[in-house]
N, C-alpha and C positions, 0 to 999 in steps of 0.2 A: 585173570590178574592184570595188575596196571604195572605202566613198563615206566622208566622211569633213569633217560640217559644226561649222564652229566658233561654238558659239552665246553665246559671250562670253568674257570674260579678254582680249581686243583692243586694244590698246595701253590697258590699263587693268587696275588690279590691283580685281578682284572678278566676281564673278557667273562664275566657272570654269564651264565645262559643254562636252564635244563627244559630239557623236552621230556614232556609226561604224555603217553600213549594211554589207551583205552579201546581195546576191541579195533573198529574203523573211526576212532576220533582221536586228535591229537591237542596237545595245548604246549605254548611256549612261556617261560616265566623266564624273561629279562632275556637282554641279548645285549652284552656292551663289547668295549673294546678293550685291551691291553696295548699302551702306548708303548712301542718297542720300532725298530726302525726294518722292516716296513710296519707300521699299526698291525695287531695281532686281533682277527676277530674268531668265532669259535666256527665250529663248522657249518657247512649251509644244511639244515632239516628239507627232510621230504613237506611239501607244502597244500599236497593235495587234499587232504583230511586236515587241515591245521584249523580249526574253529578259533582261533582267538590268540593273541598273546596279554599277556598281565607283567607289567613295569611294578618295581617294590619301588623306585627313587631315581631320580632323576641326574646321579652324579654316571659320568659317561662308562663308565667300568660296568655299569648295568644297562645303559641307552646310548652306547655309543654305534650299535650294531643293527637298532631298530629297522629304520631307513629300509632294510637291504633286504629284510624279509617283508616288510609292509609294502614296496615296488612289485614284491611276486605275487603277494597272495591277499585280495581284499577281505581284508578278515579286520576284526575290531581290535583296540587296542585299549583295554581297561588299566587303569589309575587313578590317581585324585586329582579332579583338575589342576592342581599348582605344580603336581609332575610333570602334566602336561605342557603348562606354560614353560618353567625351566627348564623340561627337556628340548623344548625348540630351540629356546635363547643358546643353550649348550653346545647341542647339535649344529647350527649355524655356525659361534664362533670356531667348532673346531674343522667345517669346511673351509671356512676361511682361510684358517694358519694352514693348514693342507694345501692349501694351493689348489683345490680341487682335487687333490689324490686319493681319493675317499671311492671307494664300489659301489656310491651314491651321488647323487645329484642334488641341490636346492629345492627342487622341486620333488624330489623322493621327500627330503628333510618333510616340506610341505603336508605331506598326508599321516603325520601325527596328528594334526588338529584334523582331519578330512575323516581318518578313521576311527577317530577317539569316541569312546563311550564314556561316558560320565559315571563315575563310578566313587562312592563314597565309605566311609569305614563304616564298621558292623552293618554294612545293607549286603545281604546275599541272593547272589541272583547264579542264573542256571545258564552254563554255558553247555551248547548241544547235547546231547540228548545223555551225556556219561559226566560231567561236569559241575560241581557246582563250588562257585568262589565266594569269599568274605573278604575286606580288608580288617586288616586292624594296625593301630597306629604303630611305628616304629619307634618315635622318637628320633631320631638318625639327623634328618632335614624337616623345615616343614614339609609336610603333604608325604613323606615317604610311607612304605607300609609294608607290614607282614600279607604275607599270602596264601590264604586257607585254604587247600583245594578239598572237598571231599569227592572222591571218586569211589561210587557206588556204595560199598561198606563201608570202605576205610578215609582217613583223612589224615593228608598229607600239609605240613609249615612250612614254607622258604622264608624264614626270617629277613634275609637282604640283609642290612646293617642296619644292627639297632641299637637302641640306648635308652637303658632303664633310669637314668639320673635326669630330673629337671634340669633346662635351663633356662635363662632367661627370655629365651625365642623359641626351645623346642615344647611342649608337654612331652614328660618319660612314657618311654612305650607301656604299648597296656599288659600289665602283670599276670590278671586271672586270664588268661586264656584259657580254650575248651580243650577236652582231650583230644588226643593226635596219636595214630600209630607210627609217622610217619616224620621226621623233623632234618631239615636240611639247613645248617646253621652256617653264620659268618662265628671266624678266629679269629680275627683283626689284630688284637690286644692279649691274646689269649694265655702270652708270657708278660703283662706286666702289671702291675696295680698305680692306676693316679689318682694322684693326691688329691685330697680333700678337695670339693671345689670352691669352696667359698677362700680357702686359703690362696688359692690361686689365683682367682680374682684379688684377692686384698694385694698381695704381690705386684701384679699386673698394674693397678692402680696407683703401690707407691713411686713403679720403677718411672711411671709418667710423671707423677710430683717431682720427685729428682730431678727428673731429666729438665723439665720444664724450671723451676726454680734455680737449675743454673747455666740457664740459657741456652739449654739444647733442643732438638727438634727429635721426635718423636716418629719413628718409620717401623711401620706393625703390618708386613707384608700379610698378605690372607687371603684366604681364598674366595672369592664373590660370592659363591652361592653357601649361607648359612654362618661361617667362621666370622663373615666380615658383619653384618646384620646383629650378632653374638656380642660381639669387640662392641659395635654402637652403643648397644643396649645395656651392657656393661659399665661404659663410658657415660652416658645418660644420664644412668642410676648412682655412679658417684659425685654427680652433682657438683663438678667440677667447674671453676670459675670461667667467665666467660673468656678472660685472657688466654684461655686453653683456646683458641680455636681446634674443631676438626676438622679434617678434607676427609672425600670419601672421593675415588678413584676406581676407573675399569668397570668390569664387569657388574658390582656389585651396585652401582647405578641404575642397573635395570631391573636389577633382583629387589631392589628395593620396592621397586613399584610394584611388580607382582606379586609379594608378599603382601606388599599392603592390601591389592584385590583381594585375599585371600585367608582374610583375619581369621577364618576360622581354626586355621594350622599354625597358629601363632600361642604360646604361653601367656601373653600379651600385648594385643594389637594395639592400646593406647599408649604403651613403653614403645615398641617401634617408631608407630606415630611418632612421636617426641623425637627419639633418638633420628627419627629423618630429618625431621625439621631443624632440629639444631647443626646438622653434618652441613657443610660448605662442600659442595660436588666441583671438583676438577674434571676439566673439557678440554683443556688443552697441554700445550708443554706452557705454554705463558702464566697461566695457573699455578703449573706445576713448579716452576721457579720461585712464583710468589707466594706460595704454600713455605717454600723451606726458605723464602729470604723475611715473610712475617714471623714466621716458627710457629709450630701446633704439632699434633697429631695427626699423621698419616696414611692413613688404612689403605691399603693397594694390595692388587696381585703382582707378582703371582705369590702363591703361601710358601713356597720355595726357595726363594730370588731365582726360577728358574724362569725369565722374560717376564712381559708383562710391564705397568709403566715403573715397577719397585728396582728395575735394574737402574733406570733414570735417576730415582730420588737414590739409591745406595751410593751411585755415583758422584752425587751432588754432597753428603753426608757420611760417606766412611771416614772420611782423615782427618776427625775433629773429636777430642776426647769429649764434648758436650753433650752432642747427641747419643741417640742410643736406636738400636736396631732390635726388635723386638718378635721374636717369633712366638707364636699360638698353635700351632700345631706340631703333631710329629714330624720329623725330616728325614725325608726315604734316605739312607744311604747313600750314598754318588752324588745326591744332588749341593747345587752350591749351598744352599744354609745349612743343611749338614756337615759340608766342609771346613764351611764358617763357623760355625760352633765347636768345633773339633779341633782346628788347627788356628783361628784367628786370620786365616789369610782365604781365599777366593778368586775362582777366575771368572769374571763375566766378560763375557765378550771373548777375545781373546786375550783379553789381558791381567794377570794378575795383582790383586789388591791388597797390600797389609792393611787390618784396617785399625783404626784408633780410636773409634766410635765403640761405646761400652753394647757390646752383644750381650742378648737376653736371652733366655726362654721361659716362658708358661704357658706349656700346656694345656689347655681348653678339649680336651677328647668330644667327638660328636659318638663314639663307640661307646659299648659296654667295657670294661676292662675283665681281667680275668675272673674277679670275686661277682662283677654285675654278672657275664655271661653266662657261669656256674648257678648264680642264685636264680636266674628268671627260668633257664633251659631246667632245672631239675623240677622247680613248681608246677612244670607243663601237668596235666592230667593224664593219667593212663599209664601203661608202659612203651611209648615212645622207641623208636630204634635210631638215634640219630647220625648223621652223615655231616662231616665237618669240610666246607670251604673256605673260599675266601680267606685264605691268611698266607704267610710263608708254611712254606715246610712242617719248621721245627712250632709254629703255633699250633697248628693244625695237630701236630701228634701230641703236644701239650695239654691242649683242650681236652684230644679223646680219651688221654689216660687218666684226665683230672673226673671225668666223667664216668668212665668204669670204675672209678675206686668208690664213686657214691652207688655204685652197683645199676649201671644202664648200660646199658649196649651203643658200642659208638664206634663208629669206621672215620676212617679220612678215604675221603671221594677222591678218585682217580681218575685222569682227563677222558672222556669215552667211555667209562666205567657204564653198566647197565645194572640194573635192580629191578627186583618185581617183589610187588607187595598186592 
């Protein structure tokens, strides 16, 4: 029987990693990190039988931890090349802010591309002699993916995060999937339902008219990889007058380019295209001044206002009723746009802000919500036994009771917990 330990993602969203055993062969799916002060990574695996690991996506909660097993053990590292790429660009920036305090080195970072296999959705290939993997598409990011292991008889899913809803950069993950005994799911969203998306967008779009027609500036913190590429293309597509300039900032400058190598993971590589060429890229703070003293739209990290250059522009634009402050994602708790939204007031820096600039939210989910995760995880084939991560707590037990009441069998995975199937 195959062993099968869960060494984080347990009633908690970070630090993804499970170790799947097999007789004397072992395999690793994901290894990130949990940003907590020290960084939280999951525990170190025996390395000696490790034939391989496989990445579902390239956001650091799943590849922040790579580095640290790829230094030990020359083993391959399966993905879709564009996780590949984004997981370097990732991996880098967050040695940087680290300062170096990472259980890695640059040159660890390095043997991602050294050890990468090139690995594409529905091609199945056999890893050692008990093994054998599929991708299939997640929707989540470009290039993210489900991970099908079949070991021997049975066959096991690590969904990663996925997302059944088109958007206008991702394609929605793939539906018919094969049967599975075996299903190891994200809860992300698992207590909430979001709204229509096309409504959201229409929203999103007027709050920029507004804002714009009476002379305010536009600040749409976001995250580089996938939110902010999203916001372009969105923006693009509304076809919005050219006195709209847009600035594109951070990270999301080089994500740009990589996605473009990589049209294939694209909903629409000639909408990108577009949405890049029209974006005006900020390089500097000089830029950055004349961004908010021309006035346009400003897509910057962090998705937060947690650092990144959106603490600059919020600074430059909270104490003017014109402007507007615009968030597109969820806001964890504790953090300042959460605070921001909640209370109207914020501390960046050390120092607190009332602010006077009209705060927003629209929502753009890259996740399934409670009704997608329900509808895709019960169409699975077969009788499935599913195992619930990646979420809080109370998602996590939410999911699996919304899923035994359509009559399946569903645990919430436990940090070290072990299984055999």
């Amino acid at each position: 029987m195959a062993k099968l330990t869960f060494l984080g993602s347990c009633r908690e969203v970070g630090r993804s990693g499970f170790f799947l055993e097999e007789q004397d062969e072992s395999l690793l799916i994901d290894y990130g990190v949990k940003f907590s002060e020290p960084p939280k990574f999951p525990d170190m695996i025996p390395i000696e039988n490790l034939q391989g690991v496989a990445l579902t996506h390239a956001h650091l909660d799943h590849s922040g931890g790579i580095p640290i097993i790829l230094k030990e053990a020359e083993v391959s590292l399966f993905c879709t090349p564009a996780t590949r790429d984004l997981s370097l660009l990732l991996l880098r920036d967050m040695y940087k802010i680290s300062h170096g305090r990472l259980p890695f080195s640059l040159k660890d970072v390095a043997l991602i591309r050294k050890q990468y296999e090139s690995t594409s959705y529905e091609e199945t290939m056999p890893i050692g002699r008990h093994f054998e993997m599929t991708l299939f598409n997640a929707g989540h990011i470009p290039g993210s993916a489900m991970v099908s292991i079949r070991v021997d008889d049975k066959r096991i899913l690590f969904t990663g995060d996925f997302n059944a809803t088109e958007s206008h950069l991702n394609p929605g993950a793939r539906k018919n999937l094969p049967k599975h005994d075996v299903v190891v799911t994200e809860s992300t969203y698992a207590r909430r339902i979001n709204p229509p998306r096309e409504a959201t967008e229409e929203a999103l779009i007027q709050t920029v008219i507004e804002t714009k027609e009476r002379g305010g500036v536009v600040l749409i913190p976001a995250f580089g990889v996938g939110r902010s590429q999203e916001i372009m293309c969105i923006l693009e597509r509304a076809n919005l007058p050219k006195k709209y300039p847009i600035y594109v900032d951070g990270m999301a400058r080089d994500v740009n380019e990589i996605l473009i190598r990589h049209p294939q993971y694209l909903q629409s590589p000639q909408a990108l295209q577009r949405a890049v060429g029209r974006a005006l890229i900020i390089n500097d703070d000089r830029d950055r001044k004349d961004a908010v003293r021309k006035g346009g739209i400003i897509i910057s990290p962090a998705g937060m206002l947690k650092g990144g250059a959106s603490h600059l522009y919020f600074k430059m634009l909270h104490d003017d009723p014109k402007n507007a402050i615009v968030f597109v994602s969820f806001q964890i708790p504790g953090t300042p746009g959460e605070e921001l939204l909640r209370t109207g007031k914020v501390v960046v820096g050390n120092r607190e802000f009332n602010v006077k600039a009209d705060v927003r939210q629209h929502h753009l989910s890259s996740h399934s919500d409670s009704r997608g995760l329900l509808d895709m995880l019960t169409k699975i084939p077969g009788e499935p036994e599913f195992y619930l991560v990646h979420g809080e707590s109370e998602s996590c037990d939410a999911l699996a009771e919304k899923l035994e009441k359509r009559g399946k069998k569903a645990h919430v995975a436990e940090l070290n917990e072990k299984i055999r199937f």
